[in-house]
C-alpha positions in Angstrom: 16.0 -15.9 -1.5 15.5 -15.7 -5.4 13.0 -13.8 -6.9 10.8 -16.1 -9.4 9.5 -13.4 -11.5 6.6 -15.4 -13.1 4.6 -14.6 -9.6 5.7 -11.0 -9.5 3.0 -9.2 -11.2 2.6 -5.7 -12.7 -1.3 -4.5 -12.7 -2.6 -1.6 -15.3 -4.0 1.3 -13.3 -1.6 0.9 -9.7 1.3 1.1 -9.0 4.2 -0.7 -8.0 4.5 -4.6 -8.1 2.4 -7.3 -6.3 3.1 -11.0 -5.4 1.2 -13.6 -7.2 -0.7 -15.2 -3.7 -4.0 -17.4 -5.4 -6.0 -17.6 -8.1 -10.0 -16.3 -7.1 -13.0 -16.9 -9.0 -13.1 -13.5 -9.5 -9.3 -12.9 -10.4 -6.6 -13.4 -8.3 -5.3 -12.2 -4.4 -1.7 -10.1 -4.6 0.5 -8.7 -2.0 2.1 -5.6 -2.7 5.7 -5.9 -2.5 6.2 -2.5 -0.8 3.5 -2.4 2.3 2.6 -6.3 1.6 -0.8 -5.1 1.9 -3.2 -8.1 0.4 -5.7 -7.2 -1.9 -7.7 -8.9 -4.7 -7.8 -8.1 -8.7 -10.2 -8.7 -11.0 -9.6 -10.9 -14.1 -10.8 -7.8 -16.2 -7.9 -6.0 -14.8 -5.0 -6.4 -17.2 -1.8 -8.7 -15.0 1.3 -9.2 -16.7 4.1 -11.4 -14.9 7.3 -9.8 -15.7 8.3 -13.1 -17.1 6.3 -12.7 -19.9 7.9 -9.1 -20.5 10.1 -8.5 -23.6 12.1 -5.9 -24.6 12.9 -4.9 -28.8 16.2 -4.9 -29.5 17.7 -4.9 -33.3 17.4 -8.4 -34.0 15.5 -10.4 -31.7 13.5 -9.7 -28.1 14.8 -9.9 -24.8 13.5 -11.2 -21.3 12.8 -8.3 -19.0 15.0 -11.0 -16.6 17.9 -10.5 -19.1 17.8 -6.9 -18.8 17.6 -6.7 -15.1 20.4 -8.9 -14.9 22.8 -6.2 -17.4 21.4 -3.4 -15.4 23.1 -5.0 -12.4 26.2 -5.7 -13.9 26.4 -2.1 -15.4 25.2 -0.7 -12.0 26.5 -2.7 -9.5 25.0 -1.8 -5.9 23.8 1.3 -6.9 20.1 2.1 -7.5 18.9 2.7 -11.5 18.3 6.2 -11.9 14.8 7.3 -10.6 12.2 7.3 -13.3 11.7 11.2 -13.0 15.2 11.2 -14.2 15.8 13.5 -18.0 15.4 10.7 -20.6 19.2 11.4 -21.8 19.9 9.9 -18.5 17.8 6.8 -18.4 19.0 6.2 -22.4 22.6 6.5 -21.5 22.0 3.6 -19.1 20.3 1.7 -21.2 23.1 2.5 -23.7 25.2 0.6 -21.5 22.7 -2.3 -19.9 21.3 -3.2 -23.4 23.2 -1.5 -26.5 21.1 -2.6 -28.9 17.6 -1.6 -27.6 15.3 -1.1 -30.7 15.4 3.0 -30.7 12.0 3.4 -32.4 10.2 1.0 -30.1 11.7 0.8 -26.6 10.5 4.5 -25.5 11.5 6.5 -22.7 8.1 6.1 -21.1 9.3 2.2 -21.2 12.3 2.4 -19.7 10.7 4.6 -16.9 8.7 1.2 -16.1 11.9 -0.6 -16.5 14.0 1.5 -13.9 10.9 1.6 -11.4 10.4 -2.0 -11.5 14.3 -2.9 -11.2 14.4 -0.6 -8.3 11.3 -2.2 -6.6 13.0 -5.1 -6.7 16.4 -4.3 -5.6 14.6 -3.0 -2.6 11.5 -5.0 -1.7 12.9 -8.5 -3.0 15.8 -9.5 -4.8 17.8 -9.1 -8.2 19.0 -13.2 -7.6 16.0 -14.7 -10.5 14.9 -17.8 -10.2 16.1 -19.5 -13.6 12.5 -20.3 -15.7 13.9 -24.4 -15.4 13.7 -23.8 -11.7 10.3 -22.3 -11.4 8.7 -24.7 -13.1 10.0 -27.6 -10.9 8.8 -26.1 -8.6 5.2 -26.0 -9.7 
């Protein structure tokens, strides 16, 4: 099944990445992808789909989609490295996966989000995106 990554969420302040279930009055009711434990966030909380995500590069931005999508190809079936990797090692990947990431504003601490979120996915759901044409047919 293809991952539609305008419901998969990431909240500030937890960890890991939640399902988009339905919108509350309150906020909205996620399932974590890991345990697929249900719980409800509040609207104060900040959400970001990891559609919306960007990533500098010299000339323009690039969809967090996009980048998954290189890390595959330069990874293949292998994991990305863990985000307690050195930082020589996550920048040599990203080298490869996106060579012209904007050095003075794609940071380390960046692409240790990246790395965890990519693996997250690998394991919990799947690096097969829904194209953004798609998902909103589907709406």
């Amino acid at each position: 099944m293809k991952t539609d990554l305008t419901k998969i969420l990431a909240v500030s302040g937890q960890s890991g990445l939640f399902l988009y279930i339905s919108a509350t009055r309150t906020g909205a009711v996620v399932e974590a992808l890991a345990d697929k434990k249900r719980s409800s966030v509040s609207a104060t909380s900040k959400i970001t789909s990891l559609a919306d995500i960007s990533i500098y590069t010299d000339d323009e931005e690039v969809k967090l989609q996009q980048v998954f999508l290189n890390m595959k190809e330069v990874l293949g079936d292998a994991d990305a490295p863990s985000a307690k990797s050195n930082p020589e090692e996550l920048k040599a990947l990203f080298e490869k996966a996106l060579p012209t990431y904007d050095r003075d504003r794609f940071y380390v601490s960046h692409m240790k989000k990246v790395v965890e979120w990519y693996n997250a996915l690998k394991k919990y759901a799947s690096l097969d995106f829904v194209e953004p044409e798609e998902a909103a047919e589907q709406e």
